[in-house]
Every structure is written in structure tokens, then in C-alpha cells.
LOPAMAR-999685 format. One line per field, with one value per residue (C-alpha): x, y, z. Coordinates in nm, 2 decimals. Example, Ala and Ser with C-alpha at 12.3 -4.5 7.8 and 13.67 -1.06 7.14 Angstrom:
LOPAMAR-999685
east <- 1.23/1.37
north <- -0.45/-0.11
up <- 0.78/0.71
***
This chain:
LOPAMAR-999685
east <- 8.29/8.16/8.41/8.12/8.00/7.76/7.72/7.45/7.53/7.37/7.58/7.90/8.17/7.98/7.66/7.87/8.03/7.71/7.60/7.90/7.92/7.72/8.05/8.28/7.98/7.94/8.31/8.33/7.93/7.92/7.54/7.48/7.51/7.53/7.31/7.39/7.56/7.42/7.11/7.09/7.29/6.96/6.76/6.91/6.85/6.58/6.56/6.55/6.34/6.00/5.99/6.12/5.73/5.56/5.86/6.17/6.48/6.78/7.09/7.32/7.71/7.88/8.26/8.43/8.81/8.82/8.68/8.31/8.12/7.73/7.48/7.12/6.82/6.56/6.22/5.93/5.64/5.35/5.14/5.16/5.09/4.78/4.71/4.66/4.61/4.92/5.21/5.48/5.80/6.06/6.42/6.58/6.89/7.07/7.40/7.64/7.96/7.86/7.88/7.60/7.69/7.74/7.39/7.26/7.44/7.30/6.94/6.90/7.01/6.71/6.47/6.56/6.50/6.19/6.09/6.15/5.96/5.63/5.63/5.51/5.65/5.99/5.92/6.16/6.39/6.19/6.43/6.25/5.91/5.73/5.70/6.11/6.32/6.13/6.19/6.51/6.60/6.60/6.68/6.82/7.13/7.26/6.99/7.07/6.99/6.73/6.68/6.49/6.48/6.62/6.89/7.12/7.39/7.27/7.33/7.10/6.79/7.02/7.10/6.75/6.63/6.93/6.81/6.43/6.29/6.00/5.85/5.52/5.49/5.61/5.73/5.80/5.92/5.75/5.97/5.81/6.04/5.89/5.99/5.82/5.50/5.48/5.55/5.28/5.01/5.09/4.74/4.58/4.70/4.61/4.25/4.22/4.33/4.09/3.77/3.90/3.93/3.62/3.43/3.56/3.55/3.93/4.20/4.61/4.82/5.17/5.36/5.42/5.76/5.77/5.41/5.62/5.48/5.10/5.13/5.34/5.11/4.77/4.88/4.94/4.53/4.52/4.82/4.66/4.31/4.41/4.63/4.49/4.49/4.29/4.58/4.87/5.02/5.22/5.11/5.09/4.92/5.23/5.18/5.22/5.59/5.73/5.52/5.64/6.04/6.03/5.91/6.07/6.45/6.27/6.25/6.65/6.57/6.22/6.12/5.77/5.66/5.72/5.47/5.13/4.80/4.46/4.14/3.80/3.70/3.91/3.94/4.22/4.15/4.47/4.81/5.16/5.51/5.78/6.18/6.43/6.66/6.94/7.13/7.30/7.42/7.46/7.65/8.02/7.91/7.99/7.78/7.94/7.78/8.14/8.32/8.24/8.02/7.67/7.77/7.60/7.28/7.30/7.49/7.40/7.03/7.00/7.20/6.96/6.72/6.55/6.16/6.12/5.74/5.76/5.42/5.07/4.68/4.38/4.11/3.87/3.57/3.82/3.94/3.89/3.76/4.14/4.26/4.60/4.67/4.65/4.87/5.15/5.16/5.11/5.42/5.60/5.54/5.64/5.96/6.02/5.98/6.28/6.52/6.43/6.37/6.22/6.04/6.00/5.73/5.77/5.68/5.36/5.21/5.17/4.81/4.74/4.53/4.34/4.66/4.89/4.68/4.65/5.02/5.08/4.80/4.99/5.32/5.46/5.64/5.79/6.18/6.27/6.11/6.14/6.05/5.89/6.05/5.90/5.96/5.81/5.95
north <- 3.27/3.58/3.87/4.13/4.36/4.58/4.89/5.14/5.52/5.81/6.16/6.26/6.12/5.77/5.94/6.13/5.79/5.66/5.94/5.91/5.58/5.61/5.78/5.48/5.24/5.42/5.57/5.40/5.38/5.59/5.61/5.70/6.12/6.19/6.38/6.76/6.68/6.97/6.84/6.48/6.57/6.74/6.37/6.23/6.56/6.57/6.93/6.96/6.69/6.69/6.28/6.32/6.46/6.12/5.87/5.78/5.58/5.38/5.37/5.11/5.03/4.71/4.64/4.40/4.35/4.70/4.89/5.02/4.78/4.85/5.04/5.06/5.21/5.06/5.29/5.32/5.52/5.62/5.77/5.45/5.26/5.50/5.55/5.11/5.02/4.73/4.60/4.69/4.84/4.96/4.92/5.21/5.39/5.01/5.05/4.74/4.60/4.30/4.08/3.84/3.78/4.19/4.23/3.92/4.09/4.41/4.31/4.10/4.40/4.62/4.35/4.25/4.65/4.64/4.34/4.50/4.77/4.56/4.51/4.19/4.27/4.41/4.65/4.80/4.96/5.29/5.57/5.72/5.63/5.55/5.96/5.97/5.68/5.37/5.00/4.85/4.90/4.56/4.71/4.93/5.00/5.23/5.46/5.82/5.86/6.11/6.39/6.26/5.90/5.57/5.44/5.16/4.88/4.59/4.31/4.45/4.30/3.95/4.03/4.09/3.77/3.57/3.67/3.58/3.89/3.88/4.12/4.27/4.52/4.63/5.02/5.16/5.45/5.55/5.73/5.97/6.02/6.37/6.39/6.08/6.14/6.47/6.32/6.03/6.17/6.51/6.63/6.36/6.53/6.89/6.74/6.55/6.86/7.12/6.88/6.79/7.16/7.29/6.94/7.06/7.42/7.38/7.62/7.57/7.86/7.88/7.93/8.26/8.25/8.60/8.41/8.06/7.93/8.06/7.85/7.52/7.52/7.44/7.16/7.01/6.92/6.84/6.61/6.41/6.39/6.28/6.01/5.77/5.38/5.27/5.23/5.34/5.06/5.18/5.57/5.80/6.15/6.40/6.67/7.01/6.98/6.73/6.93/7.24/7.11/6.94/7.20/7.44/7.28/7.25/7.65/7.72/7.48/7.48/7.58/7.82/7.69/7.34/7.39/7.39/7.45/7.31/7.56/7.54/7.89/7.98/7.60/7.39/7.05/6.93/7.00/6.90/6.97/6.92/6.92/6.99/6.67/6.89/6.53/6.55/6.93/6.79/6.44/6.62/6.80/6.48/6.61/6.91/7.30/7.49/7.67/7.72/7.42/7.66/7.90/7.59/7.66/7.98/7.86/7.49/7.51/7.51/7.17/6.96/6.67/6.54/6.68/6.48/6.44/6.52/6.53/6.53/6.49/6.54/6.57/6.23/6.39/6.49/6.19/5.94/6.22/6.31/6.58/6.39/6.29/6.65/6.77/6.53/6.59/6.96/6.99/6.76/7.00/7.30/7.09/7.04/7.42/7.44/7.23/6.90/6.56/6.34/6.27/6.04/5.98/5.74/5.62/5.44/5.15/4.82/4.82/5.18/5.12/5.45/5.65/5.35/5.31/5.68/5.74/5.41/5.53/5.85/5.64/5.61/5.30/5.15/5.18/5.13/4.85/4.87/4.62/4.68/4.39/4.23/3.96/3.87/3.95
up <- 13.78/13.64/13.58/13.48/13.85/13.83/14.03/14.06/13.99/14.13/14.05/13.98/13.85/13.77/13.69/13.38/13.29/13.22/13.08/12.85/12.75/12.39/12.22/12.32/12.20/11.88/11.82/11.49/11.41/11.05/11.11/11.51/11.54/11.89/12.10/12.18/12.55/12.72/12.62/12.64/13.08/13.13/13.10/13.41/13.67/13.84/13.81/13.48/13.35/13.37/13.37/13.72/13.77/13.77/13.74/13.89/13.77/13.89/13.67/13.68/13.47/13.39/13.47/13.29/13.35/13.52/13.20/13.16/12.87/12.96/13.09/13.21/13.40/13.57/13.51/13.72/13.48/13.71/13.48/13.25/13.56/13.58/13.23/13.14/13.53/13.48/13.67/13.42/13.46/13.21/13.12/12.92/12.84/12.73/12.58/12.55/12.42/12.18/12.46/12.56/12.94/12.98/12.87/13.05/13.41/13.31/13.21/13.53/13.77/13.61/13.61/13.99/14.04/13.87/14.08/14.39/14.32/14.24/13.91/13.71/13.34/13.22/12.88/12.67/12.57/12.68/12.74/12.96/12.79/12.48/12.39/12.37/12.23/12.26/12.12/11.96/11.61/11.42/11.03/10.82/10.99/10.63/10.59/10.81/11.18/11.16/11.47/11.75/11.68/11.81/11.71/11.82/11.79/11.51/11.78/12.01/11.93/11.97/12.31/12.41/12.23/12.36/12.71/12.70/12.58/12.32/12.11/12.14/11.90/11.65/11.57/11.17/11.02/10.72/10.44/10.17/9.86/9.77/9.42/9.36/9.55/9.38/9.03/9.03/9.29/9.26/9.08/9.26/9.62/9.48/9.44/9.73/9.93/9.78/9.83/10.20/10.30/10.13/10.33/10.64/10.65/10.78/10.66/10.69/10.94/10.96/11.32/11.38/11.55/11.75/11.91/11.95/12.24/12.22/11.85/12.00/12.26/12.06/12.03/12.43/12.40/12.05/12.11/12.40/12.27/11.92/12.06/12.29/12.38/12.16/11.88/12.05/12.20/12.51/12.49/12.80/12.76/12.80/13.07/13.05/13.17/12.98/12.59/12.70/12.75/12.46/12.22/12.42/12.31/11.94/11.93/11.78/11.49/11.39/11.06/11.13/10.72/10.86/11.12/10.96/11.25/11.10/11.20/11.19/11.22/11.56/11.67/11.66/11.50/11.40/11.29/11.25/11.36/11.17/11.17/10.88/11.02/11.18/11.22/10.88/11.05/11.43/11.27/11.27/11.58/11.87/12.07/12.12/12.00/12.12/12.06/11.66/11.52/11.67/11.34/11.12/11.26/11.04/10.72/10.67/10.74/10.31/10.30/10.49/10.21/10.51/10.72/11.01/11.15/11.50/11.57/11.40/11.56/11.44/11.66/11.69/11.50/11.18/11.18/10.86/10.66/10.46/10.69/10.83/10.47/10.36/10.61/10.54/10.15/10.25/10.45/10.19/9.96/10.13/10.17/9.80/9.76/10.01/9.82/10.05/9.93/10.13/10.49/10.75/10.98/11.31/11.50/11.36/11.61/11.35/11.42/11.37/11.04/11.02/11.01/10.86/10.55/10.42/10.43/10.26/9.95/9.93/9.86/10.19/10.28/10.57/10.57/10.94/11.20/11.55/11.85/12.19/12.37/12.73/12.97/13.28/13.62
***
């Protein structure tokens, strides 16, 4: 007989447990840097998430011998439903004590969920969909946990395997060791850059912070139309909501010089977003900006090595033509000149040749792999 219950959680006191549970999985993790709490709460309210818009989620905890040892949502994505007209449901949010019948108890209560709500597939981890954390990291369990990207326990992808779940695709993260880049391809990227822009007619702006959300928001359409199903396995167009949160929480810690808009004359064609990887700042924080670690965001800014890609598009007709290749040695650049040293890009869908390839050539190469996993219901 089984000692592991599970219960589902809607507010309060169990709602925050679950909520919670990540620093007890991770407490002795020297990679995992926590979320900022009063950010990662708003996730899970309705009232402050824009996922609530067009989904809806049931959260669940695992018990075992009266202590808390797992977690996990059940996730019903209506506009994926809508967007690739399927019958498949989501699990997300998965954390677990190394301990195969806790995540069997836990992965059966989503997918019973999932079944009871129609569905004919279980996909995952998405938490709460492929534009936030999504897949299971199989790799590289050394290498820093860069800001806003997954990372998780090293036995997870056993526990999903050990329970019947299969991969589907596959997810990397592509590092750029800028030094190097610059050193061997550095003329090569100066030339490629100055024929592509004079081709094109397109010329490089910077984000003019005191117009912030005028510039962030150029790129909602440029996002959606650049992206689409054709090589993004698993993508859903994000709505005006959901862009306008999440650049809206990247305003204290964007770099404007690290935000680079591509024009042609007074259109936007393509562009890219970009972080300084405020993890190797936020990894002492736990979580926690009070009551003095928010002074870092004004003395340590200097200290970080890393750029993270946050987002890039370029409009279907300026595609294949050198454009996205441009804009990632451009920013790579601009990041030498700030003291940084290298950048990573993810995440890049396996089959995503026309934008895998280019970033390869420019001496990209892939440094983290991630798995969409799936069962049937």
C-alpha cells in the first residue's frame, strides 16, 4: 500500500506551500537561483497573470510520511488548443524528491485531470506554456542558470522516462563565446554586416528608455508574425496581455544598448531583446529583493559576463537574407564593449534550420538540450 496522497490546492496556506516548494527541492543545488518570490506568487493568481486569459490550471502536492515531497499542475492551454486544432493537455510546474513512486502519484493525478477535461495527450513540462519555462533539462547540470530559463533536478528526465513519457522534441541552448567569435570571424562579421544593411536598406536603433513601452512594444506583431508553426514546435502567438507583462517586469533590468530595433525606413522588420543575465546578481538573492539585496541592481550591474537572448524576429520577407545573423553578432558586440563575455540563445526548436544554421556558421554551438516529453491519456 501506497504511503504517497495527493491533494489538490487552491489558495492559502497550501497554495503558498506549493508555491514554495522549489527552495526545499533546490536547498543544496549550487546551480538553481531562485525566482524573485514576489514575482514568480504573481504566476498562480488569476488576477495578475495574463495566462489566466485563455487557460486555466489545477495544482496539486504530494505527501509522503506527513511531509511535502512533490508538486504539480494540470494545464488546460486554449489558445494552443486553437492555435494546432489538437486534443493535448499540459503538465507544468513539476518539482520532486528523487523518488520514482512520488512522481508516478503525482504524474497520474495531472494526467487523470487532463483526462477529465477531454484531452487525448499529456505534454510537458510546460510551466504554464511553451513561451515561459518549457521541456526538462537533460545536460549540463555545471554550466550557470541563466535568467529566464529552465532549469531543474538531474533525475528528472528519469522520472518522466521511468513513467512512460517520451520525447518529442528536442529544445537547445546555443552559447556564443564572444572573445572567440570576435577573434576568428570578427572581419568576417564586420563584412557580412555592412553588405546585409546596405542589401536591405535596414538600419540598427537603440531603445530609448524614457519611450519604453512605445519601443518594447514594436515588437508584440513582429514577435507573432516572425514566429509561427511552421518551425516552432509547440508555439502559441502571445497576446497582448501576456507581451505586455512580461516586458513590463523586464523594464528595472534591461539594458536600452542591448535592445537593438531593425528599420526599414519607419517599419519595423526585426529586432532583438536582450538581458545582461541578472542570475549571477539574483543567485545570493533566494528569492528575496528586501530589505537590502535591491541596492545590487545599482552596483553590480558591471559584474555580470553573461547577455541572454530573450527574444529576436525578423519579419518572413527578411528572412534568409543575413539580417538575424547580424543582429546577434551586433548585440555580441555591443556586449564585449561592456566588459561581457559570452551569450546564450534558447530556446532553438531542433528542426529550426533557417535560424539553427546561421548561429552555428557564426560559431555558436549548442551547450544545453532540453526535452518536450508526451504520453497518451
Amino acid at each position: 500500500m501506497s504511503n504517497v496522497t495527493i491533494r489538490q490546492v487552491t489558495r492559502g496556506k497550501d497554495l503558498n506551500q506549493f508555491i514554495m516548494l522549489p527552495w526545499r527541492i533546490y536547498k543544496n543545488d549550487k546551480v538553481w537561483v531562485a525566482p524573485i518570490i514576489s514575482d514568480y506568487k504573481k504566476i498562480f493568481d488569476p488576477k495578475k497573470s495574463p495566462f489566466f486569459l485563455h487557460g486555466n490550471m489545477d495544482y496539486f502536492i504530494a505527501e509522503k510520511n506527513g511531509e511535502i515531497v512533490g508538486r504539480i499542475a494540470a494545464i488546460n492551454n486554449t489558445l494552443h488548443t486553437k492555435t494546432w486544432n489538437d486534443r493535448v493537455g499540459f503538465f507544468g510546474f513539476f518539482e520532486c524528491i528523487n523518488d520514482q513512486e512520488v512522481a508516478n502519484a503525482l504524474l497520474d493525478t495531472a494526467r487523470n485531470r487532463l483526462k477529465e477535461w477531454g484531452f487525448e495527450q499529456m505534454r510537458g513540462p510546460a510551466s504554464p506554456s511553451s513561451n515561459e519555462d518549457y521541456g526538462v533539462l537533460i545536460d549540463n547540470f555545471t554550466d550557470q542558470h541563466v535568467i529566464i530559463s529552465t532549469y531543474n533536478a538531474p533525475y528528472y528526465y528519469s522520472l518522466y522516462q521511468n513513467y512512460g513519457l517520451v520525447g518529442i522534441k528536442e529544445l537547445y541552448a546555443i552559447k556564443f563565446p564572444g572573445r572567440q567569435i570576435e577573434a576568428e570571424n570578427g572581419d568576417r562579421m564586420k563584412r557580412l554586416k555592412e553588405a546585409v544593411l546596405q542589401r536591405t536598406g535596414v538600419r540598427f536603433e537603440n531603445l530609448e528608455m524614457k519611450k519604453f513601452k512605445e519601443g518594447v512594444n514594436t515588437f508584440k506583431g513582429l514577435f507573432n508574425e516572425a514566429w509561427n508553426t511552421t518551425f516552432n514546435h509547440g508555439w502559441v502567438p502571445l497576446t497582448d496581455e501576456e507581451f505586455d507583462h512580461i516586458t513590463g517586469g523586464l523594464k528595472p533590468i534591461t539594458d536600452p544598448e542591448l535592445v537593438v530595433i531593425a528599420k526599414k525606413d519607419d517599419k519595423v522588420v526585426g529586432g532583438m531583446i536582450c538581458l545582461p543575465d541578472w542570475n549571477e546578481v539574483f543567485k545570493k538573492w533566494k528569492g528575496r529583493i528586501f530589505p537590502f539585496n535591491w541596492i545590487d541592481l545599482f552596483t553590480k550591474k558591471k559584474t555580470i559576463r553573461c547577455i541572454r537572448v530573450v527574444i529576436l524576429g525578423v519579419l518572413p520577407e527578411y528572412q534568409k537574407k543575413g539580417l538575424d545573423v547580424v543582429l546577434y553578432h551586433e548585440v555580441m558586440r555591443r556586449g564585449l564593449d561592456k566588459g561581457m563575455e559570452w551569450a546564450e540563445a534558447s530556446y532553438i526548436v531542433e528542426d529550426n534550420l533557417p535560424m539553427f544554421k546561421p548561429l552555428m556558421n557564426i560559431g555558436g554551438h549548442v551547450y544545453k538540450t532540453y526535452k518536450v516529453m508526451e504520453m497518451p491519456i
